[in-house]
C-alpha positions as CSV (number, residue, x, y, z in Angstrom):
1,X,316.3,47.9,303.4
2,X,315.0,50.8,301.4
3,X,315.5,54.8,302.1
4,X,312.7,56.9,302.3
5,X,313.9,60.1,299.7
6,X,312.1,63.0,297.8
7,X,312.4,63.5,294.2
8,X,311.5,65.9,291.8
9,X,311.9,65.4,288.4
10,X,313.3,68.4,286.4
11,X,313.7,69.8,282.7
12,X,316.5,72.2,281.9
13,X,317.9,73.9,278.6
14,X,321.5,74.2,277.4
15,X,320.9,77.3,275.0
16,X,323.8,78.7,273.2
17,X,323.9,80.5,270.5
18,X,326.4,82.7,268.6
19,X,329.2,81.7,271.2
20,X,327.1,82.3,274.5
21,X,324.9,80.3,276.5
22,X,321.4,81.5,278.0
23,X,321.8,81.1,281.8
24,X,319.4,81.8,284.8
25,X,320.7,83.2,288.3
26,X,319.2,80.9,290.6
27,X,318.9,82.6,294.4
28,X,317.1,80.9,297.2
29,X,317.6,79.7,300.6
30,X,320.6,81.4,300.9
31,X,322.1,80.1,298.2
32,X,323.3,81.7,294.7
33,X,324.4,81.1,291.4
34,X,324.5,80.7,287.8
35,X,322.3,77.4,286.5
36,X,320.5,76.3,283.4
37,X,317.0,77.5,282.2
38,X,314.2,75.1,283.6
39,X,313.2,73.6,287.0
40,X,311.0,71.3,288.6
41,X,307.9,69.5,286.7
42,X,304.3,70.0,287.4
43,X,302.3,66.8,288.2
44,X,301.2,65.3,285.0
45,X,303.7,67.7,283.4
46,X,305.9,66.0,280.3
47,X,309.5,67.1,280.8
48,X,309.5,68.7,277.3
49,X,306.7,70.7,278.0
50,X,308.3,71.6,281.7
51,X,311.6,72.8,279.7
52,X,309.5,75.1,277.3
53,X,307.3,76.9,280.4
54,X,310.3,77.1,282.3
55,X,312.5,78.8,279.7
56,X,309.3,81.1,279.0
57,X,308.8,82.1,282.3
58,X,312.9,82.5,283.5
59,X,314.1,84.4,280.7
60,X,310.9,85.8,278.2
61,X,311.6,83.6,275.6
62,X,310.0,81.3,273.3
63,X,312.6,77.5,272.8
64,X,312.0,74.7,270.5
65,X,313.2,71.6,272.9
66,X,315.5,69.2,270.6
67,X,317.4,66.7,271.9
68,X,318.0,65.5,275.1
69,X,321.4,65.2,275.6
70,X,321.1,63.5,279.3
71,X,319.9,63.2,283.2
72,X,322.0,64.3,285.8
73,X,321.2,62.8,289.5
74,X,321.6,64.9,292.4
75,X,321.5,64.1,296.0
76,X,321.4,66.1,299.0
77,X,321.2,64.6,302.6
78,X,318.3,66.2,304.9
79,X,320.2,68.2,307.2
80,X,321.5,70.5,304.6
81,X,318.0,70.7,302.2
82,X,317.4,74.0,301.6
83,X,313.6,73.5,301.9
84,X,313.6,72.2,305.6
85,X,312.5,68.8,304.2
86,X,313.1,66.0,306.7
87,X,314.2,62.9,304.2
88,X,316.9,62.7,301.7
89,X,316.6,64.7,298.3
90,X,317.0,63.6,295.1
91,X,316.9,65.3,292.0
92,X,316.3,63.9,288.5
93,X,317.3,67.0,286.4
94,X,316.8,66.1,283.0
95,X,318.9,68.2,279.8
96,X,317.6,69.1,276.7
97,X,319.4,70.9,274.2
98,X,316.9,74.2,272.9
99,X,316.9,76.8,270.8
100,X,315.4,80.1,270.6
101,X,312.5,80.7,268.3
102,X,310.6,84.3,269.6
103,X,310.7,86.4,272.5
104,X,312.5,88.7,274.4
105,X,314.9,88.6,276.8
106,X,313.4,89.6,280.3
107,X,313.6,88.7,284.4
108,X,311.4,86.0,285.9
109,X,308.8,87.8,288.5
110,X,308.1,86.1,291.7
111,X,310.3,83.2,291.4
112,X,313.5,81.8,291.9
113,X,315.7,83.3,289.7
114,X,316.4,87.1,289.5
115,X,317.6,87.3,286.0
116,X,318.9,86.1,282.6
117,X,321.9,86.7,280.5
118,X,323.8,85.6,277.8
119,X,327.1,84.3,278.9
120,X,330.1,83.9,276.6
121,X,330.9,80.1,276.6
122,X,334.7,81.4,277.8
123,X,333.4,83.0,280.5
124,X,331.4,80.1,282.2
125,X,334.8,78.7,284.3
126,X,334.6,81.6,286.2
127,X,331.1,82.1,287.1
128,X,329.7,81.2,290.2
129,X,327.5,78.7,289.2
130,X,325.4,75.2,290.4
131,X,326.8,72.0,289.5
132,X,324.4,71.1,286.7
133,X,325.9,74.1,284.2
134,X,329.0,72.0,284.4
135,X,327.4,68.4,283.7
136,X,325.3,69.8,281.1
137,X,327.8,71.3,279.0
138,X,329.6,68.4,279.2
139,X,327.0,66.3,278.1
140,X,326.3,68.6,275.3
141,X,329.9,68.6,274.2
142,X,330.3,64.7,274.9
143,X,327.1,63.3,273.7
144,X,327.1,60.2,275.6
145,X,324.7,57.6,273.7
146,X,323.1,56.3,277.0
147,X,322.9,60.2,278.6
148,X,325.3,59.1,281.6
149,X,328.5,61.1,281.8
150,X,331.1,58.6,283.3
């Protein structure tokens, strides 16, 4: 028997740089919290290219996408989607690791995140955040060879 789900792909960015990582605060349906740089992929889109206009348009900068360090599966059952969809969720939130390479820091307008800040990397424990800052970092630390954290 097969489930009928959604999925969205999506490209992130772990960003850090002189001891801090660039993170988003995501704010929607309720919900709140510290999260990556990146989002969901336009039809057509290559992830790569998703990661760059995503990091562009969340936090005014201009990112160079390197290696991807991993994907990290989420699920969420319908009756707590934040979207009001009626089938399962699943997200497919593929991590790059980025760097910087022009810009300046500024908010996103009109979308789902409020603002950007460079966070010290000892200061991330104790943020409210979403899930994926913590898988990320540990894939970027861990470097699994088949992107899969165990």
């Amino acid at each position: 028997m097969s489930l009928n789900f959604d999925t969205r792909p999506a490209a992130y960015a772990v960003i850090i740089r002189d001891g801090a990582i660039l993170l988003a605060y995501w704010k929607q349906g309720g919900k709140e919290g510290w999260t990556l740089p990146g989002g969901g992929l336009d039809l057509g889109e290559h992830p790569v290219d998703g990661c760059r206009r995503e990091i562009h348009e969340e936090t005014g900068y201009h990112a160079e996408v390197g290696t991807m360090l991993g994907i990290d599966v989420g699920h969420w059952p319908a009756e707590i989607r934040i979207d009001g969809g009626e089938r399962d969720f699943q997200s497919l939130r593929l991590i790059y690791e980025a760097t910087i390479t022009g810009g300046e820091l500024r908010h996103e307008v009109n979308g789902s995140t409020t603002h950007a800040a460079w966070i010290p990397l000892g200061d991330v424990a104790g943020l409210n955040k979403v899930s994926l800052v913590d898988a990320a970092l540990r894939l970027y630390r861990e470097r699994p060879l088949d992107g899969r954290l165990a």
